[in-house]
N, C-alpha and C positions, 0 to 999 in steps of 0.2 A: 690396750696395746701391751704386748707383749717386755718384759726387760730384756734387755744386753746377755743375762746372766741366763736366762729361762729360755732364748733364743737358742743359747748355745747348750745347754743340758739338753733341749729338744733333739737339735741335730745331732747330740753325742748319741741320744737313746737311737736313733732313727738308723747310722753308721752304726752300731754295736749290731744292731738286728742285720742290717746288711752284710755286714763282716762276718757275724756268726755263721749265715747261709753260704757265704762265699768260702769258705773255710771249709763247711763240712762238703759241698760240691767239690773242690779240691782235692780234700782227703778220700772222699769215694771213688771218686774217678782215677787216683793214682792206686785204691786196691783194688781196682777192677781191672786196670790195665796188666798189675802186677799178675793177676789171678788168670788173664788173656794167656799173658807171656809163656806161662807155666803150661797153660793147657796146650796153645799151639807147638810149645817147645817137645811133650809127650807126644801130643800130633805129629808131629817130625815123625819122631822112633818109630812110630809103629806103623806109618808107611815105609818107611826103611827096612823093618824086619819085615812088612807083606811085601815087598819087593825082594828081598831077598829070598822070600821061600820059595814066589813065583819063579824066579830065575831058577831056583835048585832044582824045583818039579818039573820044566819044564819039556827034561826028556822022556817024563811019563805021564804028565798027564797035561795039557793045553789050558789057554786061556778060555774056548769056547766051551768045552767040557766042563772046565771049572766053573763056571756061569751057569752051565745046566745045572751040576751040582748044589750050590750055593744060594743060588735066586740073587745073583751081584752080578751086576752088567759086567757082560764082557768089556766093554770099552773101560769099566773105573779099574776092575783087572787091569789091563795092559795097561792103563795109565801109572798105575803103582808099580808094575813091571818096569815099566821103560824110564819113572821117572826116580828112580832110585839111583842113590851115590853110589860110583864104584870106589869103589877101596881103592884099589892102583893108581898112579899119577897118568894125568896124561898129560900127551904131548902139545906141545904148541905146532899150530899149522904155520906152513910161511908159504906166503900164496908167493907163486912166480909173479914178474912182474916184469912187465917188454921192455927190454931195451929201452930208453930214448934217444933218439937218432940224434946222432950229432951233426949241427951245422955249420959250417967253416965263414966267421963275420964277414968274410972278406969273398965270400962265393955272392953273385947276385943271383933273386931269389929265380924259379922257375915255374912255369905253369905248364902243363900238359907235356912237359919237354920241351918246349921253348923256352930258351934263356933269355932273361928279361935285363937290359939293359938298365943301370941305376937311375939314369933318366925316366925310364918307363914305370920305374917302381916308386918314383917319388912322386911323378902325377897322379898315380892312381887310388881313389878313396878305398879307405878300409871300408868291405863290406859287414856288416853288424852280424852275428851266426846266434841265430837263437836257441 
């Protein structure tokens, strides 16, 4: 049988290995991520700059043409076209929004034009509206 003391050098060596691997899993995975960030962030720019030059050319020469030219789908064309930042601000929409009709507490309610007496209105079950 093992001692007290041999027990635990065991489990130090066993935790040292573990720890080791978990550390360098760690440390890879955060310069890989770093290494992501960098490429996607260049990936940005340079659909921004093929968006922009789509937009420039687009009084002479088309997205369909340029696709003949290129052998680049027209569809990833217009998608760099259409999906690029404009420079300028834009504006915020403000959608209209209806009235809400105002109802007077003290009017009793009405159905099809018939006015309903507060008697009539307190007998009658709410219907559920799904």
């Amino acid at each position: 049988m093992a001692t007290t003391e041999e027990i635990e050098r065991r489990v130090e060596e066993a935790d040292a290995a573990r720890s080791a691997k978990r550390t360098e899993a760690a440390r890879r995975v955060g310069e890989l991520v770093q290494q992501r960030t960098e490429v996607a962030e260049k990936l940005s720019e340079i659909d921004q700059k093929l968006g922009d030059v789509l937009v420039g050319a687009s009084d002479v020469i088309g997205v369909d043409e340029l696709a003949k030219f290129t052998d680049v789908p027209a569809a990833d064309l217009a998608q760099w076209r259409d999906g690029r930042k404009t420079t300028r601000a834009r504006r915020k929409r403000q959608t209209a929004s209806a009235p809400t009709p105002k109802i007077s507490p003290s009017a009793p309610p009405t159905v099809a034009g018939t006015r309903m007496s507060a008697a009539d209105a307190s007998t009658r079950a709410p219907v559920p509206v799904p």
